[in-house]
Z-matrix of the N, CA and C atoms (Angstrom, degrees):
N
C 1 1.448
C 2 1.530 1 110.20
N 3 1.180 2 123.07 1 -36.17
C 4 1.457 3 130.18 2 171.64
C 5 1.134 4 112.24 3 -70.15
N 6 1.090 5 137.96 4 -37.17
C 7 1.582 6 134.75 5 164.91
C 8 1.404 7 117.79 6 -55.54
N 9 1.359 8 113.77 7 -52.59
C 10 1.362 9 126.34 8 179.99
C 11 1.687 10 98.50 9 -68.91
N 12 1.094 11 144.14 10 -59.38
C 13 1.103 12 132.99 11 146.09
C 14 1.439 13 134.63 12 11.29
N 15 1.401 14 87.20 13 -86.20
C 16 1.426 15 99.26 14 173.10
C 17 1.823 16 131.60 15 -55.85
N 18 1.486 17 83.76 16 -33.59
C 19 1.490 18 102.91 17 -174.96
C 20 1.344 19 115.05 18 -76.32
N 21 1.478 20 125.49 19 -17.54
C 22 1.394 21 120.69 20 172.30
C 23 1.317 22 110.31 21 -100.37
N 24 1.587 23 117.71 22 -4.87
C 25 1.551 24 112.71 23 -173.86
C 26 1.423 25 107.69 24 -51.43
N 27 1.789 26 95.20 25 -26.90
C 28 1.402 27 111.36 26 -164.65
C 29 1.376 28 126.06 27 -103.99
N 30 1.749 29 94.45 28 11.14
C 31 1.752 30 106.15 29 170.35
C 32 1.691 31 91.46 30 73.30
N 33 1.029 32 130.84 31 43.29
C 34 1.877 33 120.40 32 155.86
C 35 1.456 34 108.28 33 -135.39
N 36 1.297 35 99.38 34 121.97
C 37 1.377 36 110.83 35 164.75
C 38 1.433 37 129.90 36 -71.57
N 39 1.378 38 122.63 37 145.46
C 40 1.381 39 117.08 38 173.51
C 41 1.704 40 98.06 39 -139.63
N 42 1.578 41 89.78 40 111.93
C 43 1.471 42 98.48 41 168.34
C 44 1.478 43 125.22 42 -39.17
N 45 1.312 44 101.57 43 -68.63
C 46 1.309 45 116.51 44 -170.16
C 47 2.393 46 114.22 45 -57.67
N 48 1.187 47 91.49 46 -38.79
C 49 1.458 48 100.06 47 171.35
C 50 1.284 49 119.37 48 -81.84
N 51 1.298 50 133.36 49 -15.33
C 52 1.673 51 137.89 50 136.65
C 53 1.324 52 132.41 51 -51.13
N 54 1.894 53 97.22 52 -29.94
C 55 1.692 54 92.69 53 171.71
C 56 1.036 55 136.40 54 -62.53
N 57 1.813 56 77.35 55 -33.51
C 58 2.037 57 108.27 56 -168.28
C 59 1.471 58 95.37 57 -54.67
N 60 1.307 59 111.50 58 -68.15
C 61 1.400 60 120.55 59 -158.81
C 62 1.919 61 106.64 60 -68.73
N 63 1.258 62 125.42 61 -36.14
C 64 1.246 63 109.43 62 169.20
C 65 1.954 64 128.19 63 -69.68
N 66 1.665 65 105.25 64 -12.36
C 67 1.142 66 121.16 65 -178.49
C 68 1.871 67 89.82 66 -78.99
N 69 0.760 68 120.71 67 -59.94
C 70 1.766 69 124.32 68 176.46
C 71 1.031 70 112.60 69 -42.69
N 72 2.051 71 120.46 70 -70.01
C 73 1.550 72 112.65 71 167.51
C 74 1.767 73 116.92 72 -20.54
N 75 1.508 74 91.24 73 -80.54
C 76 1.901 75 82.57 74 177.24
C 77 1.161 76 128.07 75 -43.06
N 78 1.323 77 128.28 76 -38.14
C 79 1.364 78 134.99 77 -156.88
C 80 1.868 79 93.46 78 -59.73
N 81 1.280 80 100.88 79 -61.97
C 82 1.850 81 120.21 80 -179.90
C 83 1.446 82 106.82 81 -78.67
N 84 1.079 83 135.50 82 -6.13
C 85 1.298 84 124.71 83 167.00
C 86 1.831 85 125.83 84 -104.04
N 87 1.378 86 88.85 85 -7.19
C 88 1.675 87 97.97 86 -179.56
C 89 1.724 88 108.30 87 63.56
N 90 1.169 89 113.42 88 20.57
C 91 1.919 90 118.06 89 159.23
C 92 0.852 91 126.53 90 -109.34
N 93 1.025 92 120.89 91 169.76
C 94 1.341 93 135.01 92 -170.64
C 95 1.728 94 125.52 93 -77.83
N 96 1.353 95 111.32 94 107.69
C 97 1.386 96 116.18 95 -174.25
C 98 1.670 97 102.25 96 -13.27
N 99 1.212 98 120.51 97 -75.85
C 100 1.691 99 107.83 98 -160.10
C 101 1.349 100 114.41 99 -68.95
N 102 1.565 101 124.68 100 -32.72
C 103 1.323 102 107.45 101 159.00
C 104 1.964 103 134.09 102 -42.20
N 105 1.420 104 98.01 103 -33.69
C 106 1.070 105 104.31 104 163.30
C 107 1.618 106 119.32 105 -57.07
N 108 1.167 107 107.19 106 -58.44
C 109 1.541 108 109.80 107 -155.99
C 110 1.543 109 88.98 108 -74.87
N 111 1.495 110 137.95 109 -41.99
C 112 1.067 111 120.79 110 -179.90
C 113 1.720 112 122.44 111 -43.88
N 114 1.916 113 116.19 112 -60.45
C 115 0.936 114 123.62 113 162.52
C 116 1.768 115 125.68 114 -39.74
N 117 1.164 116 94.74 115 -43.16
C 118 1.566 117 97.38 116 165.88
C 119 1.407 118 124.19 117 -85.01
N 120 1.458 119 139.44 118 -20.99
C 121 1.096 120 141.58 119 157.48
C 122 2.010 121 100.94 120 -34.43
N 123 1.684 122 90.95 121 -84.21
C 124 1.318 123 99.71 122 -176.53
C 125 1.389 124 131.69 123 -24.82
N 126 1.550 125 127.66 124 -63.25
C 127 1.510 126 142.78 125 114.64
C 128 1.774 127 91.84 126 23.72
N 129 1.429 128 110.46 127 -123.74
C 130 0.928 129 139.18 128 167.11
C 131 1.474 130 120.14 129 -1.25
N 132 1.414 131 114.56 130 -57.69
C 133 1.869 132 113.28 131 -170.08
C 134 1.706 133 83.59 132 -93.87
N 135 1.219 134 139.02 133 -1.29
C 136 1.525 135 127.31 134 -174.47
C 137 1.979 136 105.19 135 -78.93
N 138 1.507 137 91.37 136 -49.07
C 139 1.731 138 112.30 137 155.15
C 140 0.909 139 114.40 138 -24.98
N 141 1.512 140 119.12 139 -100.37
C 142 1.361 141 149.75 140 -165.99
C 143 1.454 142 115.88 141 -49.70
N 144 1.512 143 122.39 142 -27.75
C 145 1.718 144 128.63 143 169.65
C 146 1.696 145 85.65 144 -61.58
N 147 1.303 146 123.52 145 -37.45
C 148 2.086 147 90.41 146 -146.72
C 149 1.959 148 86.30 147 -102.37
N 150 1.490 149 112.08 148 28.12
C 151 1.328 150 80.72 149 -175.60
C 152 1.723 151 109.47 150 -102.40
N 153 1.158 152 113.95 151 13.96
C 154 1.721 153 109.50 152 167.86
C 155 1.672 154 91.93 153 -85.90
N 156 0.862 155 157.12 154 -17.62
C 157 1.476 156 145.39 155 160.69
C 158 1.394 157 109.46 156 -62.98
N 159 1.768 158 105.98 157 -64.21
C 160 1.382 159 98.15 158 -167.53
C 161 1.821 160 122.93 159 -71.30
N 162 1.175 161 99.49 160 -7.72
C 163 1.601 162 118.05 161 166.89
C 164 1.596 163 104.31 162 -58.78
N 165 1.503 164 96.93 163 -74.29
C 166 1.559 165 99.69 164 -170.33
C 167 1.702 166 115.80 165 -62.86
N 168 1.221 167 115.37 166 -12.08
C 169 1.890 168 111.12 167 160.02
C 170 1.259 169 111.25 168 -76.10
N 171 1.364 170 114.79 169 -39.24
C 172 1.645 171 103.07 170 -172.09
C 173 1.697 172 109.66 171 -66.54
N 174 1.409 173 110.56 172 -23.70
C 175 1.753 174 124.01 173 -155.01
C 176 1.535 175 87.40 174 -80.37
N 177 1.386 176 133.99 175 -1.41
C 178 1.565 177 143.70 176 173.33
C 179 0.867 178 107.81 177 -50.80
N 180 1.808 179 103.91 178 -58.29
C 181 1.422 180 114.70 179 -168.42
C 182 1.285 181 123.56 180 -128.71
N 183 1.391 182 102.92 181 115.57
C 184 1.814 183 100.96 182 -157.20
C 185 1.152 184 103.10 183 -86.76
N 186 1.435 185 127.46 184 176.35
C 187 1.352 186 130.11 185 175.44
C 188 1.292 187 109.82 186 -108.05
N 189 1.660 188 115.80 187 125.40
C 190 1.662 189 103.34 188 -175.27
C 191 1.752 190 94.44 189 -115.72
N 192 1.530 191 112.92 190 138.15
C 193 1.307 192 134.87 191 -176.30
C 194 1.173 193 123.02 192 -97.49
């Protein structure tokens, strides 16, 4: 979930790490694989539209180490 997470903060999809996690949703939710991925699609691309904004606010403030 943290991977997938991370990975859309930044608007990129990964097929293969969506499966994982929508094959699991069902597994624990008792639905149906595509209901899952649908519900989670949505989720997911709702994210990923605002993240050239939320990119360019964070890029405000850089982190110095």
């Amino acid at each position: 979930m943290v991977g997938l997470a991370d990975k859309i903060w930044k608007n990129k999809r990964v097929t293969d790490l969506e499966e994982l996690v929508v094959t699991r949703l069902a597994e624990a939710s008792g639905r149906a694989v595509w209901e899952e991925f649908m519900a989670l699609d949505e989720v997911l691309a709702r994210i990923g539209d605002e993240a050239d904004a939320r990119l360019a606010f964070q890029s405000c403030f850089p982190v110095h180490g």
